[in-house]
KOLSEMI-796282 format. One record per residue: x, y negated, z negated of N, C-alpha, C in turn. Coordinates in steps of 0.001 Angstrom, whole numbers, plus 524288, in hexadecimal, padded with zeros to 5 digits. Layout:
XYZXYZXYZ ...
This chain:
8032B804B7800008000080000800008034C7FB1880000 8067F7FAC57FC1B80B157F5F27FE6080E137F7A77FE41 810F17F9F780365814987F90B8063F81ACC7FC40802B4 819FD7FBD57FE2381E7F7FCBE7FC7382167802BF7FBCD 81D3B808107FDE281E5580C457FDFC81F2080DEB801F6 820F1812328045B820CA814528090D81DCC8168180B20 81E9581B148050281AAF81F5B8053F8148881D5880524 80E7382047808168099B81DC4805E6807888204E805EC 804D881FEC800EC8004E8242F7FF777F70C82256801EF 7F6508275F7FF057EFFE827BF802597EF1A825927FB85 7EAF48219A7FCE37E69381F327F8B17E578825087F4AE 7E5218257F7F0CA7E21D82A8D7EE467E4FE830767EFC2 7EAB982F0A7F0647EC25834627F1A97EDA1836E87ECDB 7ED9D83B5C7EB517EDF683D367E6A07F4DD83E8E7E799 7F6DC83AC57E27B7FB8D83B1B7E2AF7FEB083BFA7DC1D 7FCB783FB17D8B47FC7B83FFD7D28D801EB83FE37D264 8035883CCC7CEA98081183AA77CC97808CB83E3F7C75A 80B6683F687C57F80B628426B7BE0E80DB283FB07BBE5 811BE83B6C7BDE0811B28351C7B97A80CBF8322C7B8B6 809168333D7BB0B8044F82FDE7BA5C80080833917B7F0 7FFB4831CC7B4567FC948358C7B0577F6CD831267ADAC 7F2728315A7ADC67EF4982E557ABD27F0E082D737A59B 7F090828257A57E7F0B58259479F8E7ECB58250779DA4 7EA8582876798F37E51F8286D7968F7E3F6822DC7953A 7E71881DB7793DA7E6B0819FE790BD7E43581791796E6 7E89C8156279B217E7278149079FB77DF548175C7A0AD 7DFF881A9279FF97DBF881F0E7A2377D5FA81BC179F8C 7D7D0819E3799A37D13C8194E795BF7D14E813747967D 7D67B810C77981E7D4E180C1F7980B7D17180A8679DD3 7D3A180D8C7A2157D0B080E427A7E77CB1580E167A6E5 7C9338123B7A4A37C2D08147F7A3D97C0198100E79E96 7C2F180E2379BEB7C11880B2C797E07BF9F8050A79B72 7C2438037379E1A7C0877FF987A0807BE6A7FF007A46D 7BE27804B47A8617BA28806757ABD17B613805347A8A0 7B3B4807E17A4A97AF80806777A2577AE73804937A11F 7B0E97FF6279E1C7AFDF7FA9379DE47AC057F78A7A1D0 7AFCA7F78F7A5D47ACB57F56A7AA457A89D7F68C7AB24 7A8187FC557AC4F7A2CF7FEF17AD3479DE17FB997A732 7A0BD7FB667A53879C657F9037A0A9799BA7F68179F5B 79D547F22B7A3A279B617ECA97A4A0798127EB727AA19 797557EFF67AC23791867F09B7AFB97963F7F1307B5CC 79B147F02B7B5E179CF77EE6B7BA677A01D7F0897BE98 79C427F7967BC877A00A7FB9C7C053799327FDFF7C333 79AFE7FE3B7C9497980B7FEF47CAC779A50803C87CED2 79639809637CD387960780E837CEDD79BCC80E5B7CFBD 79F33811EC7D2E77A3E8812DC7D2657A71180E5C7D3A3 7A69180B0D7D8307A8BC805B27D8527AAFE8030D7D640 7AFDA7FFD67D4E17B3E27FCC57D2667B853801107D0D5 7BA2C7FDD87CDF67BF6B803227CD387C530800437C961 7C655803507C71E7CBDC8002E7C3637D147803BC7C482 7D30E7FF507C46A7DA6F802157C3C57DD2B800857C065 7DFF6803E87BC767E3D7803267B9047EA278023D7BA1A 7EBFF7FF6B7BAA57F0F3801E07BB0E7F472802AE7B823 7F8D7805707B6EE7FC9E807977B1D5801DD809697B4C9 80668806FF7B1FA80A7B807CE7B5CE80C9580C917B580 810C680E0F7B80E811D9814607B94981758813367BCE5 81BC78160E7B9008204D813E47BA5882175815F07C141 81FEC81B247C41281F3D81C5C7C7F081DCF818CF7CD77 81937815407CAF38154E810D17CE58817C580C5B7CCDA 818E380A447D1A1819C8804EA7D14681675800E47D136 8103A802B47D03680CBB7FF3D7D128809EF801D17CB61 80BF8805A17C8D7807F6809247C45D8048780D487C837 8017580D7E7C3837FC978126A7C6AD7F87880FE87C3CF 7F39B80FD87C64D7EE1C80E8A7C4607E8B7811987C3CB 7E651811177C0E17E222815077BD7B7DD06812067C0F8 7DB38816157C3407D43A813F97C6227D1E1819587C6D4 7CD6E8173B7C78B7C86E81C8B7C79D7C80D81E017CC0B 7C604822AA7CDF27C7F4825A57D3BF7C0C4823AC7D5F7 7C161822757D9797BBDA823997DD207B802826007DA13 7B259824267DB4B7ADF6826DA7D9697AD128253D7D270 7B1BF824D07CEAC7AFD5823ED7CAA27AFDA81C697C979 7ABE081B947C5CB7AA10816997C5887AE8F814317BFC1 7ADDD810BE7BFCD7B00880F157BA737ADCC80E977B5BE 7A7C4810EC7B76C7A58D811D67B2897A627816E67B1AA 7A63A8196B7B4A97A753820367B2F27ACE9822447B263 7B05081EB77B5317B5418216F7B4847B84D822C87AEC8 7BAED826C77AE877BC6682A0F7A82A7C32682AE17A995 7C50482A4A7A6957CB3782CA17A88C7CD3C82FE87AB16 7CB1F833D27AB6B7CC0B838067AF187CA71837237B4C6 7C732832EF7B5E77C6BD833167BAA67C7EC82ED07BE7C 7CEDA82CC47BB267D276829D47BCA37D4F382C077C0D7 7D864828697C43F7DD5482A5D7C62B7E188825BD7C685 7E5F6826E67C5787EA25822AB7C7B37ECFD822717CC71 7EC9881E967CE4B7EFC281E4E7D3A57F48A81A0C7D36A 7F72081AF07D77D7FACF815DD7D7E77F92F8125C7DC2C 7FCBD80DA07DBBF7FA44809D47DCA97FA0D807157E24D 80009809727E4497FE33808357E9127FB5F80CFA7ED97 7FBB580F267EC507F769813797F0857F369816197EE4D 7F24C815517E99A7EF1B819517E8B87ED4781CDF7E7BE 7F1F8821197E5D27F31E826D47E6747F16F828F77E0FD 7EEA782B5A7E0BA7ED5A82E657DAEE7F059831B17D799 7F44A82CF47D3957F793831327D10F7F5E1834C77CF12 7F10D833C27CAAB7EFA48357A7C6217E99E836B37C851 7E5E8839887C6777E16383BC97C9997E05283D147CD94 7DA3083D2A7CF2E7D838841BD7D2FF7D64183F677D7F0 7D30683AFE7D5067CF67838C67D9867D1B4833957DBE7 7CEC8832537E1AB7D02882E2E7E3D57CE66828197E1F8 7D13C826677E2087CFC781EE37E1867CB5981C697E3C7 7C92D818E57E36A7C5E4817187E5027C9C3811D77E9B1 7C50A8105E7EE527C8BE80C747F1F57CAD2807517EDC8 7C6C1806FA7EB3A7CA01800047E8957CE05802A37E502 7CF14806C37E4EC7D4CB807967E2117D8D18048C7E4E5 7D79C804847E9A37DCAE802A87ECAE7DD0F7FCA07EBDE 7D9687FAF77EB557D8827F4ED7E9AE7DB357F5857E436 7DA637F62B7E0687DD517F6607DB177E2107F8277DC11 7E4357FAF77DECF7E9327FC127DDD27EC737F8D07DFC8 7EA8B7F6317E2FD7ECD07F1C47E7AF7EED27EC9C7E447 7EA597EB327E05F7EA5E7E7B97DE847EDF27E9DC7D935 7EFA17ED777D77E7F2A37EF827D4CB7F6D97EF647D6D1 7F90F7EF8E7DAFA7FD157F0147DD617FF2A7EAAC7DE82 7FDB37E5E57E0E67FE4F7E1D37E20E7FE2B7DF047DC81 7FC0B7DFF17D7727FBCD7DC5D7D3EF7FD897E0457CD75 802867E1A77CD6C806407E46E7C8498040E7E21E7C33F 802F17DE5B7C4257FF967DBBB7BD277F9CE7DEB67BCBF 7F8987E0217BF9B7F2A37E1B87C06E7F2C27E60C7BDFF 7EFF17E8457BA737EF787EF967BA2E7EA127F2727B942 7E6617EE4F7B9F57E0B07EE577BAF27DE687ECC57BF6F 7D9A27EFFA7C1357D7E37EC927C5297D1AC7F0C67C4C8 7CD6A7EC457C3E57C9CE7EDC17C56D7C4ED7EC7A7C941 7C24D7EFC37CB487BF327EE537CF9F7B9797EF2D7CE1C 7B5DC7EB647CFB87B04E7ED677CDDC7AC8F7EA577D343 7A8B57ED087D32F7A5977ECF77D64F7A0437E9F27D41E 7A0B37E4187D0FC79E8A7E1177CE3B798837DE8B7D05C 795F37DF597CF0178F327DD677CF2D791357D8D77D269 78FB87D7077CD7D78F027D02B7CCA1794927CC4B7D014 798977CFA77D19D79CC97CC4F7D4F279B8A7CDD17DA2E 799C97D2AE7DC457972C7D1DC7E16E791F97CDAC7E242 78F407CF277DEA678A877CD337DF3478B107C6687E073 78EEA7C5337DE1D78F477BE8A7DC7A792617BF4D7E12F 795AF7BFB07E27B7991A7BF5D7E825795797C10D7EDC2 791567C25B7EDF678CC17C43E7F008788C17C0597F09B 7883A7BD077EC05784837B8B67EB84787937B5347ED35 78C2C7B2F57F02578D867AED17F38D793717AC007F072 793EE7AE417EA577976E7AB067E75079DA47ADE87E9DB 79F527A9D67EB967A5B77AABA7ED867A9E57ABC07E958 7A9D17AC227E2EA7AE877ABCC7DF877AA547AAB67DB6D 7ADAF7ADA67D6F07ACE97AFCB7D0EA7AE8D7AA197CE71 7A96A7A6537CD547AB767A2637C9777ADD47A33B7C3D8 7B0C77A0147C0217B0847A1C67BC147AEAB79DDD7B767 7AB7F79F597B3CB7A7B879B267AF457AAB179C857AB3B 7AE297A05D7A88D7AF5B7A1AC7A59B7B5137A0B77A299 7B4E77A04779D8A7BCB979E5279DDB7C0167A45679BE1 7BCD87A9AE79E9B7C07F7ACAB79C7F7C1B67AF447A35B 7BF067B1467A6E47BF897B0E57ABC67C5E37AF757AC2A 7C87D7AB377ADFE7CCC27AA587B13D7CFB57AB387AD08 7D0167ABA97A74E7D4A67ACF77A53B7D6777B31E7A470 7D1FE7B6BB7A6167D0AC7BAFC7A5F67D3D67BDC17AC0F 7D0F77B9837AFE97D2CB7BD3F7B47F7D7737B93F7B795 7D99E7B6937B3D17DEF07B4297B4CD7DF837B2C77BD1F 7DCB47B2A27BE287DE137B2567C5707D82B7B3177C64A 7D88C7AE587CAFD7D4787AEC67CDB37D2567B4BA7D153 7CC0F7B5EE7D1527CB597BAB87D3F77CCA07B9477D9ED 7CC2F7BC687DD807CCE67BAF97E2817C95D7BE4B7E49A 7C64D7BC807E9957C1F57BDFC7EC477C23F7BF3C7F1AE 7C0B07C55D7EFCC7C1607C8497F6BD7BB497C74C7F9DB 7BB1E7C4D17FF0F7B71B7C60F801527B36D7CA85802DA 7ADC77CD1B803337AC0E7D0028027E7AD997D47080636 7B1207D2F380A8B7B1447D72F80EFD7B8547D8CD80D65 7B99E7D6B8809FB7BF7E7D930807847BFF37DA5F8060F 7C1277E1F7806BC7C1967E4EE800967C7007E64E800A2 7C8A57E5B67FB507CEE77E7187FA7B7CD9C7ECFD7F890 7CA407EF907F7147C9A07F4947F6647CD047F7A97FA99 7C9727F6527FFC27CC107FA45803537CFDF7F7A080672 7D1927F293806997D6BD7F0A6807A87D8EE7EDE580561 7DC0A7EE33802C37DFFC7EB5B7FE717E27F7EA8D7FFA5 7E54C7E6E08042C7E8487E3DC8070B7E7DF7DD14804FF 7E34F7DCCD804137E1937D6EB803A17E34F7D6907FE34 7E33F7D9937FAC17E55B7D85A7F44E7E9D77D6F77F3B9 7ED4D7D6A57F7377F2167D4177F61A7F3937CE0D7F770 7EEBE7CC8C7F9797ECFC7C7C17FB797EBC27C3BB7F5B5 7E9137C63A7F2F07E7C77C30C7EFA47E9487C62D7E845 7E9497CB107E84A7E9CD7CC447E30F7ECC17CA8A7DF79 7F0387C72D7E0287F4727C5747DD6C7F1DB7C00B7D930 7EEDD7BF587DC2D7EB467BA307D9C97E68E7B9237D7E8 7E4ED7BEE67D6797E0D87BFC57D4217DE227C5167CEE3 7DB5B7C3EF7CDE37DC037C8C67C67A7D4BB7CB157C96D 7D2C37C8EA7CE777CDB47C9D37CE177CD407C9107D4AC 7CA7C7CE367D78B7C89A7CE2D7DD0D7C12B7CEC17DC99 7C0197CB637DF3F7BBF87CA0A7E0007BA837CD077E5D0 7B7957D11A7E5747B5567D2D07EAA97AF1C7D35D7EBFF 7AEED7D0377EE757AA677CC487F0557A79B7D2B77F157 7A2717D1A07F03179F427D7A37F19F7A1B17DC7F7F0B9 7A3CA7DC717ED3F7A6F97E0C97EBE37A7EB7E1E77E640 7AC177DF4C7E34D7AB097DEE37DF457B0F47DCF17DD12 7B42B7DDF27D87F7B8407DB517D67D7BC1E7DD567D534 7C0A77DAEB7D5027C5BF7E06F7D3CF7C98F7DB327CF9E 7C9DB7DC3C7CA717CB857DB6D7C6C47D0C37DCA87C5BC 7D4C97D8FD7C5777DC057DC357C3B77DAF57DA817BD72 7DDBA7DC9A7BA607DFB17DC397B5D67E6367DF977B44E 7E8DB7DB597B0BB7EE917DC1C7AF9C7ECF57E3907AC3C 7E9E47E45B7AA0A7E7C07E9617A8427E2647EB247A872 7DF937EDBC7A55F7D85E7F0157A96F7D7F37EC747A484 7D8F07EB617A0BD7D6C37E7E279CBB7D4547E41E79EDD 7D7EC7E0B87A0547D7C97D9877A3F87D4A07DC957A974 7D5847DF187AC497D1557DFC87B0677CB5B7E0767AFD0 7CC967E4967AB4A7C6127E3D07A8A37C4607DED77A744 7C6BA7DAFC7A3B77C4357D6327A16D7C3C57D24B7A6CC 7C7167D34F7AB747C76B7CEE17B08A7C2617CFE17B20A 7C1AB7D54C7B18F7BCF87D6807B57C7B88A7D5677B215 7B6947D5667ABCD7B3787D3BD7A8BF7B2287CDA37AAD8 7B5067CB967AB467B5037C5307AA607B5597C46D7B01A 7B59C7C5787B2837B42E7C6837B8F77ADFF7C6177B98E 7AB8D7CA007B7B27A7137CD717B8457A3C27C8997B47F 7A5E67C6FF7AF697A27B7C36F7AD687A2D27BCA87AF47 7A85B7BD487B3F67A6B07B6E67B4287A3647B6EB7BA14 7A4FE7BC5C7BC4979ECB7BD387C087799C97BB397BF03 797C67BE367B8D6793897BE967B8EA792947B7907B713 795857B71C7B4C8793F77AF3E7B4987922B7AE107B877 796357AEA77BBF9796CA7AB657C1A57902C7AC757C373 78D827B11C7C23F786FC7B1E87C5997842D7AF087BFE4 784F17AED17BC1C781677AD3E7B6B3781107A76F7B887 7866D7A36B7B8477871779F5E7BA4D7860979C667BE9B 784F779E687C40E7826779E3E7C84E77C2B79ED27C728 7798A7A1B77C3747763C7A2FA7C3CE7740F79CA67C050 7760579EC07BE4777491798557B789773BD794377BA7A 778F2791D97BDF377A5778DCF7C18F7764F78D707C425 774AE790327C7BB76F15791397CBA376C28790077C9DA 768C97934C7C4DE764847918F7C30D764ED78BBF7C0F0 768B0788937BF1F765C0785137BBC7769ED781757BF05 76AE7781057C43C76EFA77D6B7C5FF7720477B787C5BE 7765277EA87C24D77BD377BAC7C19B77E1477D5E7C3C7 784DA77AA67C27F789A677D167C69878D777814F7C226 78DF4783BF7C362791CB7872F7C0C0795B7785357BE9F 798B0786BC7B99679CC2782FE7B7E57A2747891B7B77B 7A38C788FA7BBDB7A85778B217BDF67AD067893C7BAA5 7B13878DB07B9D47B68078CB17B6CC7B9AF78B437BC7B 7BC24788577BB1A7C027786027C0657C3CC78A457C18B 7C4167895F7C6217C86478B2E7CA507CD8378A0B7C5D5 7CF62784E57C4957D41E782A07C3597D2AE7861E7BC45 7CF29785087BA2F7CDDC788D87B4AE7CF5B78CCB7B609 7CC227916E7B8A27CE7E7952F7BA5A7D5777978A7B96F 7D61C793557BD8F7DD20795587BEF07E09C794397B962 7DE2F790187B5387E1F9790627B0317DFCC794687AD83 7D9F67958C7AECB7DB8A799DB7A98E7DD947A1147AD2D 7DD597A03E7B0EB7E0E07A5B27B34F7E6E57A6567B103 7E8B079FBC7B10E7EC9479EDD7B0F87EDFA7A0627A91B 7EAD47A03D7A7277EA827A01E7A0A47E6F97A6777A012 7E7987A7CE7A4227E4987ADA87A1267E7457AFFA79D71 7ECDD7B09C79EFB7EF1E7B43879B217EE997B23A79574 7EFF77ADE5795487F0AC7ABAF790C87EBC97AC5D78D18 7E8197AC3F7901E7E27D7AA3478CA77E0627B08C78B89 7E0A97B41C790107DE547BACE78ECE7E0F67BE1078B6B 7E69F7BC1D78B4E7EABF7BF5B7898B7ED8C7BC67785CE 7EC827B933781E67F2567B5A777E6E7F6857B95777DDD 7FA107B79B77CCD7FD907B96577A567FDA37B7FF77354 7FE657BABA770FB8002B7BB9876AC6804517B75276A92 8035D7B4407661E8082D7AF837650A80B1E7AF7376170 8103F7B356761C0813117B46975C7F815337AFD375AB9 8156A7AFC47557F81AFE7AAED7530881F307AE3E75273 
């Protein structure tokens, strides 16, 4: 996939490694926040999908933990993991094949080493509102931009990086959040912790954005939007404000 091997492998080829052994800890934290999500109403039938990644002195990119085809993220259980690596795909560890937006997560795993989360969901309320005519995810809230530190960036409805991931190197570098118009959303986080809470506060400054439109409408006002220039200081102050640091004497 880039360029840097000789050798190339088939998407899903079964290629079991015996240095790669599933990590139970890796394994409960996978399914614990699968379900999470699922909890919060925002997994729909098998659709969306998560990747872990965990390094592995072998991989120069690590190896990453996702659910094989057919199972949902509300049903998925540890056992019905597999790990692959990152640039082709190849199934160290389990049985079954990947799903296509694996290749999208791994891509974006590959192009962005700080990243070791990435999740995808197939969201109501962000098609629906991107459907009803609105071009971009306002934000009303002051936890939003310190949360997802970088502006999202917005794919048009006839561009899927699922089945070509060529275009992600175009823009991933400059963004914690992909916006796919009729489709749905793909979330990075530095661990599944921060990807989970990006995608929480994602999902809740959506649902403003239709509460607020709606309020606005009925009783004729204008929306009172956080600035563009607001915005970019507190991306710029995320760390500081999500994460302090401890202040020894």
């Amino acid at each position: 996939m880039d360029g840097s091997t000789q050798r190339t492998y088939k998407v899903n080829e079964l290629a079991h490694d015996p240095s790669v052994a599933f990590d139970p800890t890796v394994a409960k934290s996978y399914v614990t926040y699968a379900h999470r999500i699922a909890a919060r109403g925002l997994v729909n039938s098998s659709v969306g999908g998560m990747v872990i990644r965990v390094p592995h002195a072998a991989y120069e990119h690590g190896i990453c933990y996702a659910k094989p085809q057919g199972v949902s993220l509300e049903e998925v259980e540890a056992a019905d993991l597999v790990i692959t690596d990152i640039p082709f795909g190849r199934i160290l560890a389990g049985e079954r094949a990947t799903t296509v937006g694996h290749q999208m997560n791994r891509e974006i795993l590959r192009l962005r080493p700080d990243v070791n989360a990435v999740i995808h969901l197939h969201h109501d309320e962000m098609i629906a509102f991107m459907a009803a005519g609105y071009q971009t995810i306002r934000s009303f809230s002051l936890t939003y931009g310190f949360l997802m530190q970088k502006p999202a960036h917005y794919l048009p409805a006839h561009l899927n990086v699922e089945e070509d991931v060529d275009p992600i190197k175009t823009f991933i570098q400059d963004t914690n959040c992909i916006i796919m118009k009729r489709h749905g959303f793909t979330v990075l986080g530095r661990t599944v912790s921060e990807a989970y809470h990006r995608t929480c506060v994602l999902v809740s400054e959506i649902k403003r954005n239709i509460i607020v439109e709606q309020l606005c409408a009925a009783n004729g006002r204008t929306p009172e939007y956080i600035t563009d220039e607001e915005l970019e200081q507190m991306y710029k102050e995320g760390d500081a404000v999500m994460y302090p640091k401890v202040v020894k004497r």
